[in-house]
C-alpha positions in Angstrom: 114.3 -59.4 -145.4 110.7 -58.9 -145.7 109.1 -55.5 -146.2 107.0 -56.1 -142.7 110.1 -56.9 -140.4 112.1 -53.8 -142.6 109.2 -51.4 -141.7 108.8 -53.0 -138.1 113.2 -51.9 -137.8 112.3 -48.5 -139.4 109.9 -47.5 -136.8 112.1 -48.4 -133.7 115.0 -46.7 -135.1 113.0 -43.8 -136.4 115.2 -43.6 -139.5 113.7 -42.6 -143.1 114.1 -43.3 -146.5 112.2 -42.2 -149.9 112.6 -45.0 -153.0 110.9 -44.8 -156.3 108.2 -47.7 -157.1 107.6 -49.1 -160.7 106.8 -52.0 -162.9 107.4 -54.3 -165.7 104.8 -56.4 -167.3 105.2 -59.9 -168.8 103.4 -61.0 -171.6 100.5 -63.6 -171.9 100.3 -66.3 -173.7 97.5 -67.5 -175.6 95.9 -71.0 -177.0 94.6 -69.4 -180.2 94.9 -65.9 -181.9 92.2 -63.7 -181.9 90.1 -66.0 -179.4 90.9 -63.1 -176.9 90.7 -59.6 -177.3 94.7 -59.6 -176.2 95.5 -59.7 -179.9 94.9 -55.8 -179.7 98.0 -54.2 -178.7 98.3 -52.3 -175.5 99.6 -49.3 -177.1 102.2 -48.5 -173.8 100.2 -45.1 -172.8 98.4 -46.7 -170.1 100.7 -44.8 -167.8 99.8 -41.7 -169.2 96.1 -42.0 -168.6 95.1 -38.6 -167.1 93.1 -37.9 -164.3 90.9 -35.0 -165.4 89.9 -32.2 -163.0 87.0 -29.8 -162.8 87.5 -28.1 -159.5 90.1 -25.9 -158.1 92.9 -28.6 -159.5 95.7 -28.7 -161.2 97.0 -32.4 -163.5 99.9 -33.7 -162.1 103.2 -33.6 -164.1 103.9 -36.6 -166.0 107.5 -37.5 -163.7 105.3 -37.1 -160.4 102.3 -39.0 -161.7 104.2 -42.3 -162.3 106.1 -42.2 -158.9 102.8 -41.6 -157.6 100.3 -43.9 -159.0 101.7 -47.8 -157.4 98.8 -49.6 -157.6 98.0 -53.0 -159.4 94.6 -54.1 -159.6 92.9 -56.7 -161.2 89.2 -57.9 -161.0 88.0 -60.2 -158.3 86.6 -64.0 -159.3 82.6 -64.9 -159.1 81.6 -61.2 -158.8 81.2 -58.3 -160.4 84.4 -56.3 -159.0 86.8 -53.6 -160.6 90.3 -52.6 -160.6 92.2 -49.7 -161.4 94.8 -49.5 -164.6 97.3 -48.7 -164.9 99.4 -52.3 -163.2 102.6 -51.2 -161.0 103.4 -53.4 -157.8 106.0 -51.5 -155.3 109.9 -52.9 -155.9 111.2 -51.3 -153.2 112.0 -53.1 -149.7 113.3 -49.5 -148.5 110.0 -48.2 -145.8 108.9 -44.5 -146.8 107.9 -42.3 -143.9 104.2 -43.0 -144.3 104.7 -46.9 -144.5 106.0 -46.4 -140.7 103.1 -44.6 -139.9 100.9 -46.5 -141.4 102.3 -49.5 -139.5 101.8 -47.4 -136.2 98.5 -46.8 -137.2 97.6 -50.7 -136.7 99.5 -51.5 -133.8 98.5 -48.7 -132.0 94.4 -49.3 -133.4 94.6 -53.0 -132.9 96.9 -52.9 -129.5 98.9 -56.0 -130.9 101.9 -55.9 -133.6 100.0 -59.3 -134.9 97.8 -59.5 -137.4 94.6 -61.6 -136.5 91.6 -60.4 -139.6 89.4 -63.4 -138.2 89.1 -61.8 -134.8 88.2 -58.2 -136.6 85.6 -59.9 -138.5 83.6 -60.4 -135.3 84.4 -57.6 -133.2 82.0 -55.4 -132.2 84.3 -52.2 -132.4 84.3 -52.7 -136.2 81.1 -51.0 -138.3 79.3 -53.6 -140.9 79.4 -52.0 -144.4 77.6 -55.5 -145.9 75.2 -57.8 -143.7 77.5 -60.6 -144.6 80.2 -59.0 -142.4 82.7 -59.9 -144.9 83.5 -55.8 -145.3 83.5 -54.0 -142.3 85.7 -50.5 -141.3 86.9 -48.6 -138.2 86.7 -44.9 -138.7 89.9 -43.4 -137.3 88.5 -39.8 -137.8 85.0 -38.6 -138.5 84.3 -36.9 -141.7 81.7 -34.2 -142.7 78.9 -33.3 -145.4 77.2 -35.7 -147.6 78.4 -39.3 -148.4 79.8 -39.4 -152.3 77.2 -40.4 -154.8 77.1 -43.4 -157.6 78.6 -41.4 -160.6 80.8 -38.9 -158.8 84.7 -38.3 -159.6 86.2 -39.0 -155.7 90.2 -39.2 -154.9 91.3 -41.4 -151.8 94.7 -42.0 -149.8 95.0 -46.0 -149.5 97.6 -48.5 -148.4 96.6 -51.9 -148.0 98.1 -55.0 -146.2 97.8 -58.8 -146.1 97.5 -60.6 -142.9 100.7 -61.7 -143.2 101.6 -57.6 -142.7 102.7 -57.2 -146.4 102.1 -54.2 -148.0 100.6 -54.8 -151.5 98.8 -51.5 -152.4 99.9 -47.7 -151.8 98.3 -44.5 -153.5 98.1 -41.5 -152.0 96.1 -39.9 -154.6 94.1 -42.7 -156.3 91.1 -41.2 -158.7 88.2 -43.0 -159.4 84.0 -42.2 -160.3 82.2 -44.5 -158.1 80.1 -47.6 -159.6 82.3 -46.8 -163.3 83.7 -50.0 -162.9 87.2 -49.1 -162.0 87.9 -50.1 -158.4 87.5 -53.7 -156.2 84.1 -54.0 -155.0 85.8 -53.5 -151.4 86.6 -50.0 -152.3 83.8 -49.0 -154.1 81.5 -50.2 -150.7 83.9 -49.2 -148.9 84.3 -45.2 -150.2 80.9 -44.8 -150.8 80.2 -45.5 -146.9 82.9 -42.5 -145.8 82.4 -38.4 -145.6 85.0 -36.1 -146.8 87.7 -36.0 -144.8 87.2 -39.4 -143.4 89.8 -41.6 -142.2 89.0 -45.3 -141.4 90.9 -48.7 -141.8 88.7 -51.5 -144.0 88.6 -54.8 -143.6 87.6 -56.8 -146.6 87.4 -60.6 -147.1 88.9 -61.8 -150.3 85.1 -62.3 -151.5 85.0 -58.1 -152.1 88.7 -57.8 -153.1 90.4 -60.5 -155.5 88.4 -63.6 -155.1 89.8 -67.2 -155.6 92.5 -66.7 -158.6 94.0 -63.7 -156.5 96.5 -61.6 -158.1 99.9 -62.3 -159.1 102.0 -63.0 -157.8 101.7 -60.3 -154.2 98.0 -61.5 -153.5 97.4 -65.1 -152.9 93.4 -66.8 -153.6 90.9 -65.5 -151.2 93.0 -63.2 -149.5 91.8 -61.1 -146.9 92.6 -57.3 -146.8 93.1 -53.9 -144.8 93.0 -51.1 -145.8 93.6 -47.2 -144.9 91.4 -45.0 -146.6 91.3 -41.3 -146.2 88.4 -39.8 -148.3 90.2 -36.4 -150.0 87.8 -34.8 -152.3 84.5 -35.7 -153.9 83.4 -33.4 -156.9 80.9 -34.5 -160.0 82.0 -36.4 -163.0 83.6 -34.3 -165.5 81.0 -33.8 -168.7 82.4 -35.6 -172.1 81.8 -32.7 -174.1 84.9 -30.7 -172.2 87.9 -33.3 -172.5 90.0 -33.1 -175.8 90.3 -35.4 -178.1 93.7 -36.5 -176.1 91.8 -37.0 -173.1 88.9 -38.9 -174.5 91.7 -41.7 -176.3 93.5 -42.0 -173.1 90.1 -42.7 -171.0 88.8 -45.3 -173.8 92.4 -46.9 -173.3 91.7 -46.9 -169.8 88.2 -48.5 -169.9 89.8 -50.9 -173.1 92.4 -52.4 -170.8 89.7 -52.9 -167.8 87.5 -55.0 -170.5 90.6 -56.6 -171.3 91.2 -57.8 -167.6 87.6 -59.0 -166.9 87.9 -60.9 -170.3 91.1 -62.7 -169.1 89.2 -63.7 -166.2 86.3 -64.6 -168.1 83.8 -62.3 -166.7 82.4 -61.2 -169.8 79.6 -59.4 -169.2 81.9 -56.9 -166.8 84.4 -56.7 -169.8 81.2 -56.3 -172.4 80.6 -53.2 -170.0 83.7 -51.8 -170.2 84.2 -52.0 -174.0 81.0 -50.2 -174.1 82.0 -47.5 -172.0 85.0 -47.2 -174.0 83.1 -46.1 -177.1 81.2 -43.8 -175.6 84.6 -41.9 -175.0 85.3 -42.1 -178.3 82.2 -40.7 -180.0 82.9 -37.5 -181.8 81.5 -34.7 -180.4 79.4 -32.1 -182.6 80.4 -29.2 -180.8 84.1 -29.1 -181.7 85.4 -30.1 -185.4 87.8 -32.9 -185.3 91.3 -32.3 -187.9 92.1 -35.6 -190.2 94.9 -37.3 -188.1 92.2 -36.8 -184.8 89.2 -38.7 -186.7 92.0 -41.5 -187.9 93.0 -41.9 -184.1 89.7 -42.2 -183.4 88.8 -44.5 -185.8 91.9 -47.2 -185.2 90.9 -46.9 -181.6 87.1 -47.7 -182.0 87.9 -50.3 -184.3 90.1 -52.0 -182.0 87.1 -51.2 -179.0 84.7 -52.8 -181.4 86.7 -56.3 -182.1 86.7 -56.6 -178.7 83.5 -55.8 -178.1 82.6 -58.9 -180.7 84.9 -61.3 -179.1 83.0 -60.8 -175.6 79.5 -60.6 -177.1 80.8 -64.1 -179.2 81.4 -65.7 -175.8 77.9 -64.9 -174.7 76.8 -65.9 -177.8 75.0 -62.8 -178.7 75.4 -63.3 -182.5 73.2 -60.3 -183.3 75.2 -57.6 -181.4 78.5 -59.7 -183.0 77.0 -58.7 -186.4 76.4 -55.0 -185.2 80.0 -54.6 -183.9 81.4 -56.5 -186.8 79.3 -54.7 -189.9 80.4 -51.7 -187.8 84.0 -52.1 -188.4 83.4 -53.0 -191.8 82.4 -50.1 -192.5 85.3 -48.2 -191.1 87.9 -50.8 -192.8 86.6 -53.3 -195.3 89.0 -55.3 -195.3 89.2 -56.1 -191.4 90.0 -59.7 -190.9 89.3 -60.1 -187.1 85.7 -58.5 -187.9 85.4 -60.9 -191.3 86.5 -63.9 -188.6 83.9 -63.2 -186.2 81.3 -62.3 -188.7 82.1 -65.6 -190.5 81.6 -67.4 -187.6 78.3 -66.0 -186.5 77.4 -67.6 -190.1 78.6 -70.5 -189.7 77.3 -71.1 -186.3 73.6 -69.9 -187.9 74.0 -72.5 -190.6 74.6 -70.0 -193.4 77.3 -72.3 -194.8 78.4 -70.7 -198.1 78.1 -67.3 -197.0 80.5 -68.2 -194.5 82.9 -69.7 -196.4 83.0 -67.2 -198.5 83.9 -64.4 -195.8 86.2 -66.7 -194.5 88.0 -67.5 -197.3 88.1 -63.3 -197.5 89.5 -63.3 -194.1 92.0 -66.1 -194.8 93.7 -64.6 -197.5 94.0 -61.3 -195.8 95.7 -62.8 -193.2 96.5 -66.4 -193.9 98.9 -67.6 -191.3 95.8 -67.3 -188.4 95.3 -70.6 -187.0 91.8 -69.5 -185.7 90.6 -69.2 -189.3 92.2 -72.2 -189.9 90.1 -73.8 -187.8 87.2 -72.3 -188.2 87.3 -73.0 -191.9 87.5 -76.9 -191.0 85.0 -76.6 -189.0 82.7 -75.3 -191.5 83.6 -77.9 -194.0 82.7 -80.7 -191.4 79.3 -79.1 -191.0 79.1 -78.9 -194.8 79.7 -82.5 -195.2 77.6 -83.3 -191.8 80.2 -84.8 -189.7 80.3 -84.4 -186.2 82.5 -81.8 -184.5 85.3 -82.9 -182.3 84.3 -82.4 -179.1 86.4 -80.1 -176.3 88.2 -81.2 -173.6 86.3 -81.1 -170.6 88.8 -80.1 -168.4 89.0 -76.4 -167.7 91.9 -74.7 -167.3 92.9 -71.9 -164.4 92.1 -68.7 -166.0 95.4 -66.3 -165.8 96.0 -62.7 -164.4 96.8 -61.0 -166.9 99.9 -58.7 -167.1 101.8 -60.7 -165.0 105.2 -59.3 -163.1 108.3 -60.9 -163.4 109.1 -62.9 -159.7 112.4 -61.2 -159.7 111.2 -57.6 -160.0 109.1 -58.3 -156.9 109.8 -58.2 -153.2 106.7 -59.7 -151.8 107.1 -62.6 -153.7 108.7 -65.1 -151.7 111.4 -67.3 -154.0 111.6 -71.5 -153.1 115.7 -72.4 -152.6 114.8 -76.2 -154.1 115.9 -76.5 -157.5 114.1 -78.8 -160.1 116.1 -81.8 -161.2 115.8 -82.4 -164.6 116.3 -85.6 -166.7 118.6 -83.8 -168.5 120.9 -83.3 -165.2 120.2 -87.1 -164.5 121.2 -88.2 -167.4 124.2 -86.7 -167.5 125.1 -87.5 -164.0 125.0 -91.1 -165.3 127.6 -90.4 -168.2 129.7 -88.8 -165.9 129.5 -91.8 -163.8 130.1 -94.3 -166.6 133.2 -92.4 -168.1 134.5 -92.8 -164.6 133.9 -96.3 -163.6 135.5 -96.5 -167.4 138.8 -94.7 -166.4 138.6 -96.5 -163.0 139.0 -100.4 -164.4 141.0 -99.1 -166.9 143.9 -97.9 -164.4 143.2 -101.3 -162.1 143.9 -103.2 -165.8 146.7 -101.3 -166.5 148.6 -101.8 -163.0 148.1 -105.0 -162.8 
């Protein structure tokens, strides 16, 4: 039973129930290691990212931040969009109170239980928040004071929908600073346009939300969206010099995994951004003295920040900043062999042959069973030798979402009842046939 025709049953009957939501991530695989920064492992604290407070709050305990935060968000495909970590898609098919409400809402709004987003995109009830009409909201109650600024710390209610009437995104206290880089472009817009205390549905084509490759498996490509957003508080970003140490390694984890999305997707210079914003979390700061085991954390984690950095400035083909960001973690660990990998390929690509065969005959032997400095080593002897380089394929592949759910884990994903039949199965369909034809004339032989 779908979670639309469970909520629809739910409201009639005016009965309630209160689940718990979570995730489990698959991994990714890869064609080479280290040609993406996903060789860095995702160190499992992404769930315990903390929202930091400067006003009148309080942080929320760790048991009743995880039941909270349900959102999944990934970047959207030929713009620059964002997405907020950490990935959990809802499991349960059980409506909570507010989903019934929430599914009120839009029959009572849009005076039909059917969900028609072409019609909305030219009515003239609905408020333009782009010229292209592509984003557009209904304000279900006014708001008051200013409208949030770019660089302000704002928290939302949201719940989101597909045309189909699928719920795919629920928050009720979802934290974000505005153009940081954190949230789909249709939120970003979208919040920026509200007071406090504003409530308003928003409509968003796919183009402002998760573009062509979608996001699996819940949103399909070019999906169109809507959303209620309540705007709850709006308050200034909190300054770098008061977070702890704790906070500032949790935030550059944060930013880390959102360069680590936009990579996947190939939008480099959005991950390039992120990885930068990352290290500005985790520059020491003067005012407080930092004990041993802090400046070690913070130096693992900046090296890691900076080999990723140098994988998306590689794809650009910025080989000066790849120098920078590899001599950088050289000096923090000499013996690096991501940075000696990248570094030696810079070389190589420059035409400084021998220096790069000596770093990556350095970087082989630290780590020799990489098939990236394998390769790269070939290629440099090729070049030596002045043969021509096997050229790539020309077909590009599908970029994947990262961090992937398992099917089975998720309602909204609907499941196909056709098996595949394999050649295996038909092959031993035909020995099953031949044994009996076998035992067939050997009976008739044996009567007669």
């Amino acid at each position: 039973m779908s979670l639309k025709v469970e909520l629809e049953k739910k409201a009639m009957t005016g009965t309630q129930d209160v689940s718990e939501a979570g995730s489990i991530p698959d991994s990714v695989q890869h064609e080479t290691q280290w040609d993406t920064p996903r060789e860095l492992e995702n160190n499992g604290n992404s769930h315990k990212i903390p929202i930091v407070f400067v006003q009148d709050t309080e942080p929320l305990q760790d048991g009743h931040r995880d039941n909270e935060r349900v959102l999944q968000r990934t970047p959207s495909f030929g713009k620059t969009v964002k997405f907020i970590l950490p990935p959990i898609t809802i499991e349960d098919n059980v409506p909570q109170e507010e989903e019934v409400q929430f599914y009120q809402a839009i029959e009572e709004v849009l005076g039909f239980k059917g969900y028609n987003f072409d019609s909305l995109f030219s009515s003239n009830k609905w408020i333009d928040i782009t010229d292209d009409k592509l984003l557009r909201k209904k304000i279900l109650k006014p708001g008051f004071g200013e409208k949030p600024l770019p660089g302000q710390e704002v928290t939302v209610y949201i719940m989101g929908i597909l045309e189909d009437g699928s719920l795919v995104e629920k928050d009720p206290k979802l934290t974000f600073v505005l153009d940081d880089g954190d949230v789909i472009q249709a939120l970003e817009l979208g919040v920026r346009s509200m007071h406090l205390g504003e409530v308003s549905f928003l409509l968003t084509n796919g183009l402002y939300a998760f573009g062509l490759l979608g996001r699996d498996p819940d949103i399909p490509s070019d999906a169109s969206l809507m959303y209620k957003l309540a705007l709850i508080k709006v308050r200034d970003k909190p300054s770098l010099g008061v977070l702890t140490t704790a906070d500032r390694i949790c935030l550059a984890n944060q930013k880390r995994e959102c360069g680590n999305f936009h990579y996947e997707r190939e939008e480099y210079r959005s991950a390039m951004h992120s990885y930068s914003q990352a290290l500005s979390f985790l520059t020491p700061s003067t005012a407080e003295p930092l004990s041993s085991e802090e400046e070690e954390e913070i130096r693992e984690h900046r090296i890691k920040c900076l080999n990723n950095l140098a994988a998306t400035q590689l794809k650009l083909h910025h080989y000066d900043d790849v120098m920078n960001s590899c001599n950088a973690i050289l000096e923090m660990d000499v013996n690096n062999s991501k940075a000696l990998y990248r570094k030696g390929k810079v070389l190589s690509e420059r035409g400084d042959y021998e220096e790069a065969m000596s770093i990556l005959k350095r970087a082989l032997k630290l780590d020799p069973t990489t098939k990236a400095i394998h390769a790269e080593l070939s290629k440099l002897v090729r070049r030596q030798k002045g043969q021509p380089e096997t050229p790539k394929s020309l077909v590009r592949l599908k970029p994947k979402a990262p961090l992937k759910l398992r099917d089975d884990l998720n309602p909204l994903k609907r499941h196909s009842s056709q098996h595949t039949v394999t050649y295996r199965m038909l092959f031993l369909g035909a020995v099953i046939a031949a044994l009996v034809s076998l035992l067939a004339a050997f009976f008739l032989t044996y009567n007669t």
